[in-house]
N, CA, C and O of each residue as an XYZ file, in Angstrom:
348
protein
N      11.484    -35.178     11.428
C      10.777    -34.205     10.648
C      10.324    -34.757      9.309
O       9.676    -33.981      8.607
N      10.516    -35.742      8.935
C      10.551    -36.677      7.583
C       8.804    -36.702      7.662
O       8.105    -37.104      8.592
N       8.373    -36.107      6.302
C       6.898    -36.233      6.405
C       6.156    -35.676      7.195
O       5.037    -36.178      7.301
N       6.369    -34.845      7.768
C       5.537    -33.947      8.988
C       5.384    -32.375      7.932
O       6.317    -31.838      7.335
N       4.556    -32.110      7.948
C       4.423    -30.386      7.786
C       4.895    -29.627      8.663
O       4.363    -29.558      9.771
N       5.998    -28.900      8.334
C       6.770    -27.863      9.015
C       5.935    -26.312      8.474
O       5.459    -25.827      9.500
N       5.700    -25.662      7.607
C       5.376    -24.709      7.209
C       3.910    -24.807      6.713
O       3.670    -25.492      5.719
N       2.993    -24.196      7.319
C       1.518    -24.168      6.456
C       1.260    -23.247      5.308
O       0.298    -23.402      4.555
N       2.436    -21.958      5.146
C       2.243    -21.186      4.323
C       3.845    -20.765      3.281
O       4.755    -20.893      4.100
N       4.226    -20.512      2.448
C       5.442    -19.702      1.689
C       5.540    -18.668      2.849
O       6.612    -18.660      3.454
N       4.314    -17.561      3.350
C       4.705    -16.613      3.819
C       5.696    -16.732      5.108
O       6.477    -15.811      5.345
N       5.640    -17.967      5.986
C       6.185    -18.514      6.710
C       7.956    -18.737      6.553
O       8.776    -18.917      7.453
N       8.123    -18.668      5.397
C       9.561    -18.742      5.142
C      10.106    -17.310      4.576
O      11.288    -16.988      4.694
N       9.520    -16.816      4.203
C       9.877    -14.939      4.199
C       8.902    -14.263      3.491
O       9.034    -13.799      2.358
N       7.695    -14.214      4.350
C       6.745    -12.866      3.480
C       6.862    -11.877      3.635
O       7.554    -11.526      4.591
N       6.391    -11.116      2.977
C       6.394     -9.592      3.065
C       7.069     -9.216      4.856
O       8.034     -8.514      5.157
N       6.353     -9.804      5.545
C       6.695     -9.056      7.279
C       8.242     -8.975      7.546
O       8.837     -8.330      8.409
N       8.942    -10.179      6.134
C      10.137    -10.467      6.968
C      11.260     -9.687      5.874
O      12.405     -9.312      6.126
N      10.583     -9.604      4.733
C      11.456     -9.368      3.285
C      11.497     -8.123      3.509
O      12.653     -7.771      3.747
N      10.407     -6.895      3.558
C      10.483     -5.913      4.109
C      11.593     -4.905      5.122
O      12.506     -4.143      4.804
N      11.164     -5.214      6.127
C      12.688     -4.704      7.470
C      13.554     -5.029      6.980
O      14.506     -4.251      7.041
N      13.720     -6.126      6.342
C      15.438     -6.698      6.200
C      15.872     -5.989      4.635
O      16.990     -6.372      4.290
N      15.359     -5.256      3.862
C      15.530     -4.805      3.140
C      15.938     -5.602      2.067
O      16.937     -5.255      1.437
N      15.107     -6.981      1.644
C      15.694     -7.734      0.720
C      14.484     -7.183     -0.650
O      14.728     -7.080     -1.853
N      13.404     -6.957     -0.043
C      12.500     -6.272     -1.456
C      12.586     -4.756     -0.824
O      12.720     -4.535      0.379
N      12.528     -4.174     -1.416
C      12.452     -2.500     -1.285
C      11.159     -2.078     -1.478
O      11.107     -0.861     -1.299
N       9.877     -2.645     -1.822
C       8.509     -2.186     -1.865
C       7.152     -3.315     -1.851
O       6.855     -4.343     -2.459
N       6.852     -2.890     -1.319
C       5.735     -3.933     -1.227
C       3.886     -2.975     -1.482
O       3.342     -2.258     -0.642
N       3.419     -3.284     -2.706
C       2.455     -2.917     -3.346
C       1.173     -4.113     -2.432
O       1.475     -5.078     -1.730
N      -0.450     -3.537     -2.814
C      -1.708     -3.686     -2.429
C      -1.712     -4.821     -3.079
O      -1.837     -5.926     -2.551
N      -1.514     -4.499     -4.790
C      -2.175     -5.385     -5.530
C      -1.609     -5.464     -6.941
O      -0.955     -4.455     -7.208
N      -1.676     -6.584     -8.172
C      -1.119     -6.614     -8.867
C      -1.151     -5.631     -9.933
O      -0.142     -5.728    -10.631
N      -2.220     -4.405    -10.440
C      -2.316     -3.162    -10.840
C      -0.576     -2.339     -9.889
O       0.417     -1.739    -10.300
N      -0.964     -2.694     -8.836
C       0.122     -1.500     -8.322
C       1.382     -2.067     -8.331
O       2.303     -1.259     -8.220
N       1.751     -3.525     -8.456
C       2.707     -4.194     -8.635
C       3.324     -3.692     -9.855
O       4.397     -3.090     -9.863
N       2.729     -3.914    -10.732
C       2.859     -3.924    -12.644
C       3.154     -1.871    -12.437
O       4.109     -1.360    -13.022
N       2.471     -1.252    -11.817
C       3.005     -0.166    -11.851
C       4.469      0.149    -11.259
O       5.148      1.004    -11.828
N       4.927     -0.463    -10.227
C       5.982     -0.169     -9.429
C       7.426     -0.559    -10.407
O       8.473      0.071    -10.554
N       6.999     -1.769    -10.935
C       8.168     -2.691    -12.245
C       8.438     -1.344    -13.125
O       9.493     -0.713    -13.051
N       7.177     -0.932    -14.095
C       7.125      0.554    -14.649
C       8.189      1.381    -14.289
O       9.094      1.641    -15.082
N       8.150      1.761    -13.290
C       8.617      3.095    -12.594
C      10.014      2.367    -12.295
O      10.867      3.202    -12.596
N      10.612      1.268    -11.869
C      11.712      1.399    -11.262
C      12.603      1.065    -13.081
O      13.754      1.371    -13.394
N      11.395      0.270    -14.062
C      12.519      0.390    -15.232
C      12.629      1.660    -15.311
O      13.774      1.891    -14.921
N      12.124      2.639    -15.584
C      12.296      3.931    -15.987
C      13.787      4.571    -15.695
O      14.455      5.334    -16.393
N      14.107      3.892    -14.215
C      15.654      4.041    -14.122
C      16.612      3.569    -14.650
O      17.723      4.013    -14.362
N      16.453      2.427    -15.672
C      17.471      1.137    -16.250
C      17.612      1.951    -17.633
O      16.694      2.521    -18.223
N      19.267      1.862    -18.107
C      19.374      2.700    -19.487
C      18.688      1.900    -20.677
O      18.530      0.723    -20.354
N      18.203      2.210    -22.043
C      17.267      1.755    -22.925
C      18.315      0.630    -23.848
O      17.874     -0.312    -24.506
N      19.408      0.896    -23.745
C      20.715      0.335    -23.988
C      21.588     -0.414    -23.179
O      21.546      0.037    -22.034
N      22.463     -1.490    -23.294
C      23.359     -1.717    -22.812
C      24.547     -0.268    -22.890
O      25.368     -0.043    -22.001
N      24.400      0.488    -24.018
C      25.558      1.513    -23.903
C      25.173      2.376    -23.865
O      25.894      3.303    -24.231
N      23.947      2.648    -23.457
C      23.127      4.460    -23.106
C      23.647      4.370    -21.602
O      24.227      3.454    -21.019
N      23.260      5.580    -21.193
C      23.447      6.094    -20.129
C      22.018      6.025    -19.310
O      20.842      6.015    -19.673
N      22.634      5.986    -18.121
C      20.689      6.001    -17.667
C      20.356      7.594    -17.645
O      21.191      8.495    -17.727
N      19.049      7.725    -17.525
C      18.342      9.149    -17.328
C      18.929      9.847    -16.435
O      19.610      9.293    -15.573
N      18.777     11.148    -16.480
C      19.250     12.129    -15.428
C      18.470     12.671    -14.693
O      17.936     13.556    -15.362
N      17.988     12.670    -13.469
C      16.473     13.235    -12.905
C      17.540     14.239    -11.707
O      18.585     14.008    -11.098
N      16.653     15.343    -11.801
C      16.863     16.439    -11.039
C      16.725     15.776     -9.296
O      15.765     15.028     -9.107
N      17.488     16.005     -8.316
C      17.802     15.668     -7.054
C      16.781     16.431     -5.992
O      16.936     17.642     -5.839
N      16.011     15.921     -5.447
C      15.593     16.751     -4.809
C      15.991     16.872     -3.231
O      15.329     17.595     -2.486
N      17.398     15.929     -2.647
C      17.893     16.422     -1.668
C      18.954     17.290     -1.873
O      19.571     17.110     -2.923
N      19.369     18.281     -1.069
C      20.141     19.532     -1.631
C      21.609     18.974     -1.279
O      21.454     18.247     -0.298
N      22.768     18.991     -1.596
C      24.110     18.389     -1.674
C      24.385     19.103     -0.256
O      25.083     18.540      0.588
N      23.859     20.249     -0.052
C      24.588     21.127      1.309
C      23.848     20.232      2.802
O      24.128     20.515      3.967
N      22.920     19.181      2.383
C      22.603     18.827      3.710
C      23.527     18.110      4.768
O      24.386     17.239      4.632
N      23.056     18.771      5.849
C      24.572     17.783      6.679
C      24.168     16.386      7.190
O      23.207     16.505      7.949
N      24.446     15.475      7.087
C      24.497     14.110      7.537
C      25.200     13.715      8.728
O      26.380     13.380      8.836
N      24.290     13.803      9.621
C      24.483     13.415     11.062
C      24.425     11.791     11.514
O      23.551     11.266     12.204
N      25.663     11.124     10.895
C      25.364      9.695     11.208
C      26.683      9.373     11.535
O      27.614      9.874     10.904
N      26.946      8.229     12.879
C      27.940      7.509     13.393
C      27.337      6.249     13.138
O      26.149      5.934     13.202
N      28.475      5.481     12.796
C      27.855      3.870     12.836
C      28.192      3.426     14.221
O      29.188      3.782     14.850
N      27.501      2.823     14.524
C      27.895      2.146     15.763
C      28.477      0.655     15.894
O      28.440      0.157     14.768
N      28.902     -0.080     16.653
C      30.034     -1.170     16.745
C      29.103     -2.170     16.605
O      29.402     -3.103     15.860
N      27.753     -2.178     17.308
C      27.000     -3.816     16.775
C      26.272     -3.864     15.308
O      26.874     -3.489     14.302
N      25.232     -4.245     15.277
C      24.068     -3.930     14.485
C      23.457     -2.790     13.396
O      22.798     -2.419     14.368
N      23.244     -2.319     12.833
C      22.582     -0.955     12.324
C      21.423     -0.830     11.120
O      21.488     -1.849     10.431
N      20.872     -0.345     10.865
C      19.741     -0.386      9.717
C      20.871      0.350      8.845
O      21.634      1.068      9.491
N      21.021      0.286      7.828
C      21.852      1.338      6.748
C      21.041      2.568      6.193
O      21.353      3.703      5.834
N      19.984      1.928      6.268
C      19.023      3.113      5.546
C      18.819      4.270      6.574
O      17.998      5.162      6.360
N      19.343      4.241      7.332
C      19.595      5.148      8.618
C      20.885      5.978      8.051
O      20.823      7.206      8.002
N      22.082      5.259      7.615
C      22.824      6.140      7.518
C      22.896      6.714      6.055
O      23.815      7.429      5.658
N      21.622      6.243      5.163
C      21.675      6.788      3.505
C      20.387      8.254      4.233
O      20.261      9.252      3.523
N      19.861      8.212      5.113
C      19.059      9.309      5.565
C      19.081     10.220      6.726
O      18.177     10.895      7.219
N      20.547     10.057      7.106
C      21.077     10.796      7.814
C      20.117     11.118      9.492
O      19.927     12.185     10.076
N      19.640      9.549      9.895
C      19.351      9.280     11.204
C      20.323      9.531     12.238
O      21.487      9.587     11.840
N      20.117      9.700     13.502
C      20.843      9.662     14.528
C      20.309      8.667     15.090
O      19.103      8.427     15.133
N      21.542      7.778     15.739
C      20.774      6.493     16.208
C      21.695      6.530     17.776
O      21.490      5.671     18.633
């Protein structure tokens, strides 16, 4: 393999198709406008302080919902069981 091109692209070693499902980035934006917006919005959650508290935003799933999830013995998406999938 010494000197041969193995990869023609970065995306080839984890782009979006692969970073995505596997839940290693959590969003994937059009373009760098919507990029620079998404950074925005997720600081908005980070406290303004090392000793503030972060913000408090009203919940909009209701605490009484029931969560219908078994894990199962192989494999599983998690985000299945933070959204109360049946798998």
């Amino acid at each position: 393999l010494m000197g041969k091109q193995i990869y023609t692209s970065q995306d080839q070693l984890g782009g979006p198709h692969i970073m995505v499902p596997n839940g290693v980035t959590h969003e994937l934006v059009q373009n760098d406008q919507d990029g620079v917006e998404a950074i925005v919005r997720w600081l908005s959650f980070v406290p303004a302080t090392v000793t503030s508290v972060p913000p408090i935003i009203s919940s909009i799933d209701p605490i009484s919902r029931r969560v219908q999830f078994k894990p199962i013995k192989g494999a599983y998406d998690p985000r299945h069981m933070l959204g109360g999938v049946k798998v």
